[in-house]
KOLLODREN-478666 format. One record per residue (C-alpha): residue in three letters; x, y, z; residue number from 1. Coordinates in Angstrom, 1 decimal, padded with zeros to 4 digits. Last residue first. Example, Ala and Ser with C-alpha at 12.3 -4.5 7.8 and 13.67 -1.06 7.14 Angstrom:
<recs>
r|xx|yy|zz|k
SER|013.7|-001.1|007.1|2 .
ALA|012.3|-004.5|007.8|1 .
</recs>
This chain:
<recs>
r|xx|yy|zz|k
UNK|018.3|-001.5|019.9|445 .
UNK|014.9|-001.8|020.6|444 .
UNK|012.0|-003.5|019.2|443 .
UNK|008.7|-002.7|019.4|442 .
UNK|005.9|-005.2|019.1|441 .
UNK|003.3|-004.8|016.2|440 .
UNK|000.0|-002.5|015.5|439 .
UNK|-001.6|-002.2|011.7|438 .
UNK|-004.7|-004.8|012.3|437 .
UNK|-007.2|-002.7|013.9|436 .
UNK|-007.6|-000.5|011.0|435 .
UNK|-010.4|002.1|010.9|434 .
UNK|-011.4|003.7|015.2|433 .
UNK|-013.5|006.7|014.4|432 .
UNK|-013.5|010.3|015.0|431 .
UNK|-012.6|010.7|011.2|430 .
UNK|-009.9|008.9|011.7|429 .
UNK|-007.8|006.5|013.4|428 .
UNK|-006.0|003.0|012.9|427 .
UNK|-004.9|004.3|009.2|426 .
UNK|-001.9|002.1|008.5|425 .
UNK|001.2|002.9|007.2|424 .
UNK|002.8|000.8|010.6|423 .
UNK|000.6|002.7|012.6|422 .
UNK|-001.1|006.2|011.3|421 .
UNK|-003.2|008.4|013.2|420 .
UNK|-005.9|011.0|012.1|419 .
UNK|-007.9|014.2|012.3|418 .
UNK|-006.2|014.3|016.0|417 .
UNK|-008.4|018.1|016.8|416 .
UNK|-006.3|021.3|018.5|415 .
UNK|-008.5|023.7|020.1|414 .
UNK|-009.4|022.1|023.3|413 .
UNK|-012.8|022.6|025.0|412 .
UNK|-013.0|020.9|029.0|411 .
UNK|-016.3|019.8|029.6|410 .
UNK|-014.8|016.2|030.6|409 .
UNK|-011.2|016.4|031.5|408 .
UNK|-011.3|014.6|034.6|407 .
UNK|-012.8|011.4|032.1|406 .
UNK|-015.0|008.6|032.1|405 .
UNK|-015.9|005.9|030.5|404 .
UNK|-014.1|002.7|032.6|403 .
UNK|-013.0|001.3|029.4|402 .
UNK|-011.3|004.3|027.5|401 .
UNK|-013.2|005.3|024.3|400 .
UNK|-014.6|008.2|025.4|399 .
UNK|-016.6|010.2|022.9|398 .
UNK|-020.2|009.1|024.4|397 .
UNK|-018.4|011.3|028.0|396 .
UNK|-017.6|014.3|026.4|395 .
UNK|-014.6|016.7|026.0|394 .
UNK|-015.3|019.3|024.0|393 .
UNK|-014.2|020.4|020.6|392 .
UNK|-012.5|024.0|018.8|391 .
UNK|-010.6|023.0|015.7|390 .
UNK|-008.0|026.0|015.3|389 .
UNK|-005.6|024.0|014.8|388 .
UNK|-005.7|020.4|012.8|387 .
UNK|-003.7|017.8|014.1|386 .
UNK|-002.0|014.5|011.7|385 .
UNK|-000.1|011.8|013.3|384 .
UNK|002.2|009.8|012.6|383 .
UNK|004.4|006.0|012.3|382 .
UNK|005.3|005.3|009.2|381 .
UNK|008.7|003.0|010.8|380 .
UNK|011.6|004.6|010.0|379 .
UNK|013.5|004.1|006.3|378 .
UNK|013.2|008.1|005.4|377 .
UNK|012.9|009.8|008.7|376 .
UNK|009.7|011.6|010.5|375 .
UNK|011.2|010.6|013.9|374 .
UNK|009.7|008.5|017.0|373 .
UNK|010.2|004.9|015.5|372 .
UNK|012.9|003.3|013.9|371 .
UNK|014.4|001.4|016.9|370 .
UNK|013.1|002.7|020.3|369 .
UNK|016.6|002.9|022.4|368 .
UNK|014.6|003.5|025.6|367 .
UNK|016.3|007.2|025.9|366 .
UNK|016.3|007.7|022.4|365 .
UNK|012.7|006.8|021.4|364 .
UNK|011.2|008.4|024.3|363 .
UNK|013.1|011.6|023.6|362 .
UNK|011.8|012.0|019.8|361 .
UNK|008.3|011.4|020.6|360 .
UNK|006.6|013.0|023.3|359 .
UNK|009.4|015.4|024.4|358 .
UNK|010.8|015.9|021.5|357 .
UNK|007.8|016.6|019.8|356 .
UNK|006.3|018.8|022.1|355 .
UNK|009.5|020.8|021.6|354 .
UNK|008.9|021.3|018.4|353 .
UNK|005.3|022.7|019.3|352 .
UNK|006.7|025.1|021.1|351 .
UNK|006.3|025.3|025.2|350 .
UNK|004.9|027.4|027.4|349 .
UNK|003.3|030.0|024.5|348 .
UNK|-000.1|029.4|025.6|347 .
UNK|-001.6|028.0|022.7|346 .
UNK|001.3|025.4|022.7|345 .
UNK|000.5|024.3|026.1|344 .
UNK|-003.1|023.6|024.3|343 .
UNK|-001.1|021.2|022.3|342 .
UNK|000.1|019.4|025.4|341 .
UNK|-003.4|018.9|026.0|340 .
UNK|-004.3|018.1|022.8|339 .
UNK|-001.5|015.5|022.8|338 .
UNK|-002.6|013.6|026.4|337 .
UNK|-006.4|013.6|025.5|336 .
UNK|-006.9|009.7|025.1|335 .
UNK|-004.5|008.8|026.8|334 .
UNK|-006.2|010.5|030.1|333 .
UNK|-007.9|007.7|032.3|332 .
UNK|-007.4|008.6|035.9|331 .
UNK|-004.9|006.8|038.9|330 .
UNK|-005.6|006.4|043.0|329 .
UNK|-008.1|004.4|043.8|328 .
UNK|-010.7|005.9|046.5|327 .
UNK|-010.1|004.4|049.7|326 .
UNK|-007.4|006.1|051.8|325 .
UNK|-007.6|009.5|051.1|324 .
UNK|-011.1|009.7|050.6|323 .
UNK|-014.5|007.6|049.4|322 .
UNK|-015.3|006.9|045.4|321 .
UNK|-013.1|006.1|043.3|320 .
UNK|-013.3|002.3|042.5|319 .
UNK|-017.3|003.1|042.0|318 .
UNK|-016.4|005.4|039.1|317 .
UNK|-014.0|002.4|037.8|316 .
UNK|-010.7|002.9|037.3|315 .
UNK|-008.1|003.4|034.2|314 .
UNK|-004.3|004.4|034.6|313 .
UNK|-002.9|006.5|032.1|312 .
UNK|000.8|007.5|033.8|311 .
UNK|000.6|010.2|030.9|310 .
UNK|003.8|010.2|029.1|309 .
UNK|006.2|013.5|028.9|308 .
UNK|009.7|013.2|028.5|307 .
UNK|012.7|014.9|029.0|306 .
UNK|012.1|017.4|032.1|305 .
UNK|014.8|019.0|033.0|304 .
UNK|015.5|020.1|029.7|303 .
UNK|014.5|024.2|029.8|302 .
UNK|011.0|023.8|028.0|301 .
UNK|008.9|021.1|029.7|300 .
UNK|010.9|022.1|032.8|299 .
UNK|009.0|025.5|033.0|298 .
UNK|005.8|023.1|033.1|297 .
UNK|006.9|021.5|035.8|296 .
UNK|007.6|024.9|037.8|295 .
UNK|003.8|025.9|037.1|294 .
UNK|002.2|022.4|038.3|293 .
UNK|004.5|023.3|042.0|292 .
UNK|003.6|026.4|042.1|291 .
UNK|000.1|026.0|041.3|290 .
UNK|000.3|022.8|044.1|289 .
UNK|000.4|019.3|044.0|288 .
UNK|-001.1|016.1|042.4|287 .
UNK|-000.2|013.6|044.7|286 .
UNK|002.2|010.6|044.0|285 .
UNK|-000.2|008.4|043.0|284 .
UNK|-003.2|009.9|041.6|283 .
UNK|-006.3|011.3|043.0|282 .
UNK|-007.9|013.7|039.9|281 .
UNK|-011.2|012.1|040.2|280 .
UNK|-010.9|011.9|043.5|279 .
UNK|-012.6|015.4|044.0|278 .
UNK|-013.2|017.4|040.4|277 .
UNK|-013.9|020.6|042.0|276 .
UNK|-012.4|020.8|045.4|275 .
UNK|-009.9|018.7|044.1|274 .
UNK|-009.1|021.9|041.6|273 .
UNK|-007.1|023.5|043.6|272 .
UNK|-004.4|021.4|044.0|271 .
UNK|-003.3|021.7|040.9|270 .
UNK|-004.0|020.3|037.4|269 .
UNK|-002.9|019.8|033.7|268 .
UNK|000.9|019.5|034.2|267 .
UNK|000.5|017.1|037.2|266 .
UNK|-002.5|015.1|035.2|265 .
UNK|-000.5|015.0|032.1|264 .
UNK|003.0|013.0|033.1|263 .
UNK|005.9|014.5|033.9|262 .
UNK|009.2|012.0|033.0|261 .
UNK|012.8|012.6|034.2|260 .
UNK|015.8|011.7|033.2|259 .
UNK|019.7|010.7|034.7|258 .
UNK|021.9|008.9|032.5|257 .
UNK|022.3|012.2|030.4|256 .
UNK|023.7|014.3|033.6|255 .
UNK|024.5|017.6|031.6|254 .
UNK|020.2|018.5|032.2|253 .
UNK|021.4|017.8|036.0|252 .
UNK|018.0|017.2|037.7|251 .
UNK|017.9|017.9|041.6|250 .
UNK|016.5|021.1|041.1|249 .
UNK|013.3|019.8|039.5|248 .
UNK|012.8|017.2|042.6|247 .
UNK|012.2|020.3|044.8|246 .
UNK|009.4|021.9|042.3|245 .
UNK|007.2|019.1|042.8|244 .
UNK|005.5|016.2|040.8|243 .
UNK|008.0|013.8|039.3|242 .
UNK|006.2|011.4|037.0|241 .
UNK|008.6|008.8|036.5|240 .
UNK|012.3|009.1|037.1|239 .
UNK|014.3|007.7|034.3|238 .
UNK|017.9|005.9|035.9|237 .
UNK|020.6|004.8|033.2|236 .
UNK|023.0|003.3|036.0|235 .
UNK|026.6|004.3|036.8|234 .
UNK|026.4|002.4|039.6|233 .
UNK|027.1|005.1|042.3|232 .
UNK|025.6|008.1|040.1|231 .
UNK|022.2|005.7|039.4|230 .
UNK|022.4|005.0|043.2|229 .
UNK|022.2|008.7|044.4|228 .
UNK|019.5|009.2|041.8|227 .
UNK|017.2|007.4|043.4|226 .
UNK|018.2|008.6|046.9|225 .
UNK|017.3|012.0|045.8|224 .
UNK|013.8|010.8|044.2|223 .
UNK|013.1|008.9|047.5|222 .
UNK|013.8|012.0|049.7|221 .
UNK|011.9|014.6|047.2|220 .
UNK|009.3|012.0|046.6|219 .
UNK|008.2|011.6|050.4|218 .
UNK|009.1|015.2|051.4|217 .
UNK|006.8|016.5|048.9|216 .
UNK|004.1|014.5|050.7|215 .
UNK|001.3|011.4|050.0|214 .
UNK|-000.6|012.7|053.2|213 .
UNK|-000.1|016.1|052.3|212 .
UNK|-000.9|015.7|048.6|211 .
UNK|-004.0|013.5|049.7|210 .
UNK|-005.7|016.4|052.4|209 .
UNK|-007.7|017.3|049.6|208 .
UNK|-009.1|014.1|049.1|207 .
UNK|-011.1|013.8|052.3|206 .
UNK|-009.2|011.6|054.9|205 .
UNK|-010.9|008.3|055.3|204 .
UNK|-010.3|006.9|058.9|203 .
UNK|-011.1|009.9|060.6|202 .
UNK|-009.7|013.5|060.6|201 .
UNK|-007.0|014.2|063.0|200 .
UNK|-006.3|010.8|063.8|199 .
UNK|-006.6|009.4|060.7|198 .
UNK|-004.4|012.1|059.0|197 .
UNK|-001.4|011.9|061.6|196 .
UNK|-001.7|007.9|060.2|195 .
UNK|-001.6|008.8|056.8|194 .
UNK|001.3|010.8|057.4|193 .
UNK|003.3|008.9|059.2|192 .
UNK|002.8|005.8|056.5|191 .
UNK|003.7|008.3|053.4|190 .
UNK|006.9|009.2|055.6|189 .
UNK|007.9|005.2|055.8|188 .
UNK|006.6|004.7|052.0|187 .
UNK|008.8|006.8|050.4|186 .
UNK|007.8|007.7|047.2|185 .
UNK|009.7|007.6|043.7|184 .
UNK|008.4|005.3|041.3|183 .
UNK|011.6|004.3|039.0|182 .
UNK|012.1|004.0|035.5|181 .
UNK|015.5|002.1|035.1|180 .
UNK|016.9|001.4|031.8|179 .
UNK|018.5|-001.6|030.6|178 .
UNK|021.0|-004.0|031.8|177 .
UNK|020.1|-003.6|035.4|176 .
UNK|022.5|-005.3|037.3|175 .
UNK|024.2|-002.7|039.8|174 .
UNK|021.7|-000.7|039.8|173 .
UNK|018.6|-003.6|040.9|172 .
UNK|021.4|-004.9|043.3|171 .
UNK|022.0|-001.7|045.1|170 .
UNK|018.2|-001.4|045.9|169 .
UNK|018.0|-005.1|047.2|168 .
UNK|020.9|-004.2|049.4|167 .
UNK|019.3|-000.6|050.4|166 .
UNK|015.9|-002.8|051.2|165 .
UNK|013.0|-000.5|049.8|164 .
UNK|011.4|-002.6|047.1|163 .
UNK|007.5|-002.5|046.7|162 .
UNK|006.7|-004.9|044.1|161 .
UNK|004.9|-007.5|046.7|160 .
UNK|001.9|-005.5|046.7|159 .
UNK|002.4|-001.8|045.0|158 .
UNK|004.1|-000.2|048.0|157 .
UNK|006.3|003.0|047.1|156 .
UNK|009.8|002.7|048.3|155 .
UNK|011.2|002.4|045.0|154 .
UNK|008.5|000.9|042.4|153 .
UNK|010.9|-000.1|040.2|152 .
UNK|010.2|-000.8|036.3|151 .
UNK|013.0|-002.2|034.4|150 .
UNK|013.5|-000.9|030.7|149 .
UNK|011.9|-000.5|026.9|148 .
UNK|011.9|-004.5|026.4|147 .
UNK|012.0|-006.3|023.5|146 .
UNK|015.8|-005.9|022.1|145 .
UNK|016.9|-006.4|025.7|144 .
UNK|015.8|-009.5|026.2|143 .
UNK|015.5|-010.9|029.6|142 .
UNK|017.8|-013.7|031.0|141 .
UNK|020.4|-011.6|032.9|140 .
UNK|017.5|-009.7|034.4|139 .
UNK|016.2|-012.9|036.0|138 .
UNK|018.7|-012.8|038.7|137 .
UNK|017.3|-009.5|039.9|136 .
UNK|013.7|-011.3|041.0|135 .
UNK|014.4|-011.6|044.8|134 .
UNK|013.4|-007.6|046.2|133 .
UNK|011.3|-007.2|043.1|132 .
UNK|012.0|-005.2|039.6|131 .
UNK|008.9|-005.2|036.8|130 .
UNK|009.9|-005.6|033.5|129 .
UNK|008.3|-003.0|031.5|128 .
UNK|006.1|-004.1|028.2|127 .
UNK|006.0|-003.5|025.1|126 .
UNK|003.3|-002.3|022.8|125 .
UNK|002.2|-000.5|018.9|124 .
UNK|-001.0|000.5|018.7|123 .
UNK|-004.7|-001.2|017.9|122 .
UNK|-003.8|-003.9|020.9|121 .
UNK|-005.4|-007.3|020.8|120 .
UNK|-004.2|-010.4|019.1|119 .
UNK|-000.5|-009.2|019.8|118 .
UNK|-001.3|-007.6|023.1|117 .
UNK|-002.2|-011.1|024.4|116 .
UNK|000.9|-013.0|023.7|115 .
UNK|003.3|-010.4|024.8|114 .
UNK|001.7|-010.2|028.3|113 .
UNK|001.3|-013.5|027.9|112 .
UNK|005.5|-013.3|027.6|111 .
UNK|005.9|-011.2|030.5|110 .
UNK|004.1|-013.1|033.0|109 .
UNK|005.9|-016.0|032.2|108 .
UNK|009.2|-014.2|032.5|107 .
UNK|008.2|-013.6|036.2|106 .
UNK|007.7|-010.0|037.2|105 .
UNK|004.9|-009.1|035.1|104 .
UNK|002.6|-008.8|038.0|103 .
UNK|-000.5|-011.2|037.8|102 .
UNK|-002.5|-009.8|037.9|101 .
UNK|-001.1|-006.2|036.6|100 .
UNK|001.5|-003.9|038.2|99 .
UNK|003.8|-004.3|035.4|98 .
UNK|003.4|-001.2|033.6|97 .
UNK|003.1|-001.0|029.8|96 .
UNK|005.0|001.3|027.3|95 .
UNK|002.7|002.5|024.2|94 .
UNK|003.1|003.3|020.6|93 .
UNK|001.2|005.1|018.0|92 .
UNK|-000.4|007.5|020.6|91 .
UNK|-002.3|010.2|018.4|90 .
UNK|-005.4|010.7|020.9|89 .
UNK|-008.1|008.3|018.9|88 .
UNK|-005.2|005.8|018.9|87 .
UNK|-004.4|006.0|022.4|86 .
UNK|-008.1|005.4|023.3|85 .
UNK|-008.2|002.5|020.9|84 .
UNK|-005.2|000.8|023.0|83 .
UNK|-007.0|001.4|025.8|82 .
UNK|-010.3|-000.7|024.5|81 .
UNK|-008.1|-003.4|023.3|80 .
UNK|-005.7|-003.6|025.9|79 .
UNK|-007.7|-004.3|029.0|78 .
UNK|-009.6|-001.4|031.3|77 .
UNK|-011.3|-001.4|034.4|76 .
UNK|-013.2|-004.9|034.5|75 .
UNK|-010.1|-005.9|032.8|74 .
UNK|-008.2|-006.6|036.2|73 .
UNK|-006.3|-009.4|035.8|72 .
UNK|-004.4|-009.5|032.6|71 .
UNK|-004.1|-006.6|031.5|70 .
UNK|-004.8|-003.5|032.9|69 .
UNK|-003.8|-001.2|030.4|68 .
UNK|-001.3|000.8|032.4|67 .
UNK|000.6|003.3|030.2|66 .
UNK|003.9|005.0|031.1|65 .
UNK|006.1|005.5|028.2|64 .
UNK|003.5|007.0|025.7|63 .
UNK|005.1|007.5|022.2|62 .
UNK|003.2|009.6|020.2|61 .
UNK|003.4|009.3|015.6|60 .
UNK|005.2|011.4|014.7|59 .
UNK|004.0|014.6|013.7|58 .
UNK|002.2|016.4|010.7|57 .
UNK|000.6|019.8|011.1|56 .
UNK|-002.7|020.6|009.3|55 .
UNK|-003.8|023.6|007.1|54 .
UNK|-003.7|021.6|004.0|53 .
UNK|-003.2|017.6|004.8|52 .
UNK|-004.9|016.4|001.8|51 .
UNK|-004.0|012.3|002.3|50 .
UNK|-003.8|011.0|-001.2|49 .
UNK|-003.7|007.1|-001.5|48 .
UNK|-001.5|005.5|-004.6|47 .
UNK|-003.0|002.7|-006.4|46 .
UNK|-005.0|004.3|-009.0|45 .
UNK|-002.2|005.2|-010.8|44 .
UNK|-001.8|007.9|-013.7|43 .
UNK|-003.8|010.5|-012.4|42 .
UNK|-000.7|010.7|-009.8|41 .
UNK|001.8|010.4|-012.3|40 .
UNK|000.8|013.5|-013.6|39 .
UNK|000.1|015.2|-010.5|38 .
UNK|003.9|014.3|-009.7|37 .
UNK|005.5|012.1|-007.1|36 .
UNK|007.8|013.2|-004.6|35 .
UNK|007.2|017.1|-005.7|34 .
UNK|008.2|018.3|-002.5|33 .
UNK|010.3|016.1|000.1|32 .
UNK|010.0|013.0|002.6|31 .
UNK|010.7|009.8|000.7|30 .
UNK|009.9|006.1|001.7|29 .
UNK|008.3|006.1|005.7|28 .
UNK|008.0|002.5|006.3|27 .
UNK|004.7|000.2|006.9|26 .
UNK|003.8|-000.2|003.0|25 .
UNK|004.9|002.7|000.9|24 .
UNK|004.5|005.7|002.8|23 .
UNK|005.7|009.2|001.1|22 .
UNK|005.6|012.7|003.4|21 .
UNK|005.2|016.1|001.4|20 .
UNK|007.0|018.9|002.6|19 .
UNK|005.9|022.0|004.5|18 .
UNK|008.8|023.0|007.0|17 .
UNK|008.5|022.4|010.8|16 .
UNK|012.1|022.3|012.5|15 .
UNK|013.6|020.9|015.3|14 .
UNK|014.0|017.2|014.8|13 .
UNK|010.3|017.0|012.8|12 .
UNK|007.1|019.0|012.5|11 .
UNK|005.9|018.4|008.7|10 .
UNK|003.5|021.6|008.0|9 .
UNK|001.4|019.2|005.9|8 .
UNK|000.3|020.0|002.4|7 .
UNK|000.7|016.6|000.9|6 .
UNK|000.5|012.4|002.8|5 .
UNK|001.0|010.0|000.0|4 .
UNK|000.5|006.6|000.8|3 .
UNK|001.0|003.5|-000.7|2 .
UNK|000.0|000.0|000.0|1 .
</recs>
């Protein structure tokens, strides 16, 4: 099949020029003007035309921190309905967690993880390895060619994943032959403050009392120490979804072992708004304050931050409902992660260059994506195409996420996904889901 994608503003490595884009089968074959002529166009009836006037072209999203669910807990979510979701928001590939059931600690685990995302997911997948206080000598065995890194849940307690021994800790980055995205909390000062909570306001804390409960202190100190042992081991350490100022200054943009992820919901929101949306914005670690949200989005643009993913993590109304300490933590938001960076755009935080870096190019060369995340002759055709000046509102019949719901409901963004291409293959357009058959495993250098 071939493709001819004309009129785009192509935004690529820097720059965004108008040039046409050429897809012939699943691989990006010429980028230029004039690739094929009008002539030769009325000449075959084999060749698609994709009239991209007015539009910019990008690559295609790559979400590092996704969690689909699957197996285990697909009454929330599972990887066909997710994987839709990213499609409908621009996300060509996605990284899953392993906090599933069961967790993909075990290389069994891993490989029906494998197994079911190839008969199910719309986007391209792979899969985080998920570190525990005993599974390190499995490392040596996992392939590094099929896996983005090792997930490590440092001091934060996600059932038997929660690893806060200093010798198990020293282990995990003194092995790890791949990446490390670590979950910075400490669970001692999270514990404390929970309990202070209880006593001063009952068993179930209300919701805005959560980013005191789950504290600045407790991802400043875990975050610190985090880094501590990627400098000790020389380790490749990426910090998800840091969430205050503090942790900012500890980021040395020189320091290219050491990265750091924001995710949409701590760029989007402050503390504020729990008093309007409630637990519907309760995520692990706490949404914070303006200052806090403001000094994030400064780091979009000066390097501290390198990549932003969303930490999509489907529940359940019913799952949310109650406090501090029962409402889930974790929202849907895949779906509207690039027209929410692209209303950063709009307000002149960041350029829409640098939303590609950070949502495509980085991810691709911090994991080592192989031919994905760059407009580049001989790459995987993986893109998207997003009209400005579109105006739309979030609704609840246009989610495609599981659970059906959304903090962002009501909200109007001004940037539409007019379509997404996997592999050369439309999976999105139109403001409906078209090929389910484009997706494949990533592979990695």
């Amino acid at each position: 099949m071939t493709v001819l994608i004309k009129k785009a503003t192509v935004v690529n490595e820097g720059t965004s020029q108008k040039v046409d884009v050429l897809i012939q089968d699943d691989t990006i074959a010429e980028i230029g003007n004039n690739i094929i002529t009008d002539e030769q166009l009325k000449a075959s009836n084999s060749i698609e035309v994709v009239d991209a006037s007015g539009c910019f072209l990008l690559p295609g999203i790559i979400d590092d921190h996704v969690h689909f669910r699957q197996p285990g807990l697909t009454q929330k979510a599972d990887m066909a309905t997710e994987s839709r979701a990213a499609a409908a928001g621009g996300v060509t590939t996605v990284f899953d967690m392993p906090n599933t059931v069961p967790q993909t600690t075990t290389l069994e685990a891993l490989d029906e993880k494998f197994d079911i995302a190839a008969k199910e997911c719309v986007v391209n997948y792979s899969f985080f390895f998920g570190a525990t206080n005993d599974n390190v000598p499995l490392f040596e065995r996992l392939d590094r060619h099929r896996i983005p890194g090792i997930k490590l849940f440092m001091g934060s307690s996600t059932g038997n994943m929660l690893v806060d021994k200093r010798l198990s800790l020293d282990r995990i980055f003194s092995t790890s032959p791949l990446p490390i995205m670590t979950h910075c909390e400490d669970t001692s000062i999270i514990n404390a403050n929970m309990a202070e909570a209880k006593r001063l306001f009952g068993d179930d804390p209300d919701v805005t009392h959560h980013a005191e409960i789950r504290s600045r202190e407790a991802c400043v100190e875990c975050s610190r120490l985090a880094i501590e042992l990627a400098r000790n081991h020389k380790a490749k350490l990426h910090i998800a979804h840091i969430s205050t100022a503090e942790e900012l200054e500890l980021i040395d943009i020189a320091d290219n072992n050491i990265t750091a992820e924001a995710v949409i919901g701590h760029l989007m929101f402050s503390d504020v708004d729990y008093k309007r949306l409630g637990t519907l914005i309760k995520v692990n670690p706490a949404i914070k304050g303006i200052a806090d949200r403001d000094a994030l989005r400064r780091a979009l643009a000066d390097g501290r931050i390198s990549v932003v993913g969303t930490d999509h993590a489907p529940h359940l109304l019913a799952d949310k409902e109650g406090g501090c300490a029962k409402a889930a933590s974790g929202m849907p938001i895949i779906q509207y992660s690039l027209p929410s960076m692209l209303s950063l755009v709009d307000e002149e935080v960041i350029s829409i260059e640098r939303l590609v870096e950070l949502m495509c190019h980085n991810p691709a060369r911090i994991f080592s994506v192989r031919d994905r995340g760059f407009i580049r002759k001989g790459y995987k055709a993986d893109l998207v195409i997003v009209r400005p000046g579109s105006p739309w509102k979030v609704s609840r019949e246009g989610i495609l996420s599981k659970c059906g719901w959304s903090p962002l409901e009501g909200n109007e963004f001004n940037w539409l996904v007019e379509r997404t291409i996997c592999c050369g293959k439309t999976v999105y357009a139109n403001g409906m889901i078209q090929d389910t058959t484009a997706a494949e495993e990533v592979k990695f250098r």
